[in-house]
N, C-alpha and C positions, 0 to 999 in steps of 0.2 A: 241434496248434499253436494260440494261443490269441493273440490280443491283448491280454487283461486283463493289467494287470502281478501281478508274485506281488506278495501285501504283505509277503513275507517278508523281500524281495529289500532291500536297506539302499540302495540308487543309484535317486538319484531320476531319474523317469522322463523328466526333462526336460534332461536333462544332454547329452545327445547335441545336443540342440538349442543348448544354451549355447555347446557349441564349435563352432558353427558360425556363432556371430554376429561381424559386422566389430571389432565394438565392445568386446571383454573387460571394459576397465577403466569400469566403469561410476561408480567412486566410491561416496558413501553411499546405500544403494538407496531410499532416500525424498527425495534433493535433490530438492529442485520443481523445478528450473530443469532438469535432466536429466530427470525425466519428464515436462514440458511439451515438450520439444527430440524424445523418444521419440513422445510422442503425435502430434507434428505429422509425424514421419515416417512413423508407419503409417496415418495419414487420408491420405496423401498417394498412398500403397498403396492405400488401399482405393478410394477418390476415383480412382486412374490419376491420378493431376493431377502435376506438376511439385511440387519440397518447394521453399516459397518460406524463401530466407534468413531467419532470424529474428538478431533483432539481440541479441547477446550482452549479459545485464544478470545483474547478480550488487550484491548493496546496499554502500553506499560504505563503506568503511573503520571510518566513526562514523554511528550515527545513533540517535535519541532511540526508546524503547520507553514507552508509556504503557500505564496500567492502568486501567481502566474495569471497573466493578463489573458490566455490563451491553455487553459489547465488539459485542453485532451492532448494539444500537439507536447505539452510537457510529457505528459503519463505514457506516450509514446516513445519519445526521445529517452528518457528516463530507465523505462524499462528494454526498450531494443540498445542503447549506447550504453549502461551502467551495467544493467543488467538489473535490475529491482523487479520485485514481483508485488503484481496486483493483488491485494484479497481481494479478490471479486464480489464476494458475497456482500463484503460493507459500502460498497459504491455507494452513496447518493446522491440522487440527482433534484433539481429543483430550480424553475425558471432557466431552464436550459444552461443553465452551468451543473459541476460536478465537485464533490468531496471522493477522493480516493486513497485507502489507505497501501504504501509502496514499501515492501519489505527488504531488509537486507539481514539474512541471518537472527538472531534475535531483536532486531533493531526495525523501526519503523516510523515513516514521516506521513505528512497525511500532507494530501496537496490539493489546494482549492484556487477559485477564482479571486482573484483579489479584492479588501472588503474595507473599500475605505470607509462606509458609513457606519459598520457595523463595530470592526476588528480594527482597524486603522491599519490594513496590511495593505504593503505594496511590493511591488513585482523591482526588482534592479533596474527591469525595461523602465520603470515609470522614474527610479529617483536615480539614476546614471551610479549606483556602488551599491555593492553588496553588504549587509551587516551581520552578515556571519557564515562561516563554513560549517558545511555538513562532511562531520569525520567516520567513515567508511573503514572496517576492517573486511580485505576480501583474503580468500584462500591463496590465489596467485597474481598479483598486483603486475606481473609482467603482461599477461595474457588479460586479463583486465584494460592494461592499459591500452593493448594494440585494438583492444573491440572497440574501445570508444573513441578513437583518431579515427578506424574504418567508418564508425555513425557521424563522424564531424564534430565530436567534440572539440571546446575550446583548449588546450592544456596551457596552464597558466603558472605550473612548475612543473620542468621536467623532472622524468625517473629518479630517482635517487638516493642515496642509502644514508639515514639521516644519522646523527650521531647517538641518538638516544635508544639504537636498535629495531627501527622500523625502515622499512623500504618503502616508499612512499611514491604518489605525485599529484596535483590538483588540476582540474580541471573546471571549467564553467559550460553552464548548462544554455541553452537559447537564449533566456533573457536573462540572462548575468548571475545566479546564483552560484557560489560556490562550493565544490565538494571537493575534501579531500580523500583521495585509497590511499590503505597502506598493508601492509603483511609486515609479520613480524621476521626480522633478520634470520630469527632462528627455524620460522617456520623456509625462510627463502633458500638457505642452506640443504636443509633437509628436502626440499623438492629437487635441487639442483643432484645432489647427493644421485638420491633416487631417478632418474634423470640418467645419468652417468652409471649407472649401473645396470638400467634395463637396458 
């Protein structure tokens, strides 16, 4: 009696194991957010620690996918000069390019390599204009602003407090895409406020 499985045998050798898992319906076996949820329970196993809740995020309904000729030096630029955050967990990677999804508050863009065969998407670098801004609400659009002129951002409308009650300014990214910050008047008040009092 042997341990080795036969390779004859057509049943994979792991099957016994599958049905004994709680979980059957695992969905598409590469969702990120199901294998983030998997990893975090077996660290938790291996760790002996308590599985700490993880807060269910799945991306909203609609949201904006840009193309970047060059997508890591973006997710860099993006996140150290904007300040966006990675979920790390949903990376994908494939033929040496990347899908990433970059957070701002409840709000989220997902940024890839540009796809002209696929998606028809192109980077600003390839068609010299941009065809659309990405509108950004941050906490402090002042201190915002000075982080990303320190990264090299392009600013492509200064500071300024717009009529409609936002404090605002736009900037562009490496290869031309546009983002507008802004903070609301009332929120800018009230830090200044506060500010002046501490």
């Amino acid at each position: 009696m042997t341990d080795t499985p036969d390779p004859r045998d057509p049943r994979d050798p792991f099957d016994p194991l599958r049905h004994l898992r709680p979980d059957p319906d695992q969905g598409e076996p590469n969702d990120p957010w199901i294998l983030a949820e998997e990893r975090d329970r077996l660290m938790s196993v291996i760790d002996q620690t308590p599985l700490e809740p993880r807060a269910s995020w799945h991306p909203p309904a609609i949201y904006p996918r840009l193309g970047y000729e060059d997508e890591r030096a973006a997710i860099d630029f993006l996140t150290r000069a904007f300040g966006l955050v990675e979920r790390v967990e949903a990376r994908q990677e494939h033929d040496g390019h990347l899908l990433a999804w970059l957070e701002a508050g409840d709000g989220v863009v997902m940024v890839g390599h540009v796809q002209h065969d696929i998606h028809g998407v192109h980077s600003p670098a390839e068609t010299g204009a941009a065809t659309c801004v990405i509108m950004v609400t941050v906490a402090d659009v002042d201190a915002h602003h000075d982080r990303a002129v320190a990264a090299g951002a392009t600013i492509t409308m200064a500071l300024n407090d717009a009529f409609y009650g936002e404090r605002r300014y736009e900037a562009a990214d490496p290869e031309g895409n546009r983002w507008h910050f802004g903070e609301p008047l009332a929120s800018v008040r009230r830090r200044r406020a506060a500010a002046e009092d501490g």
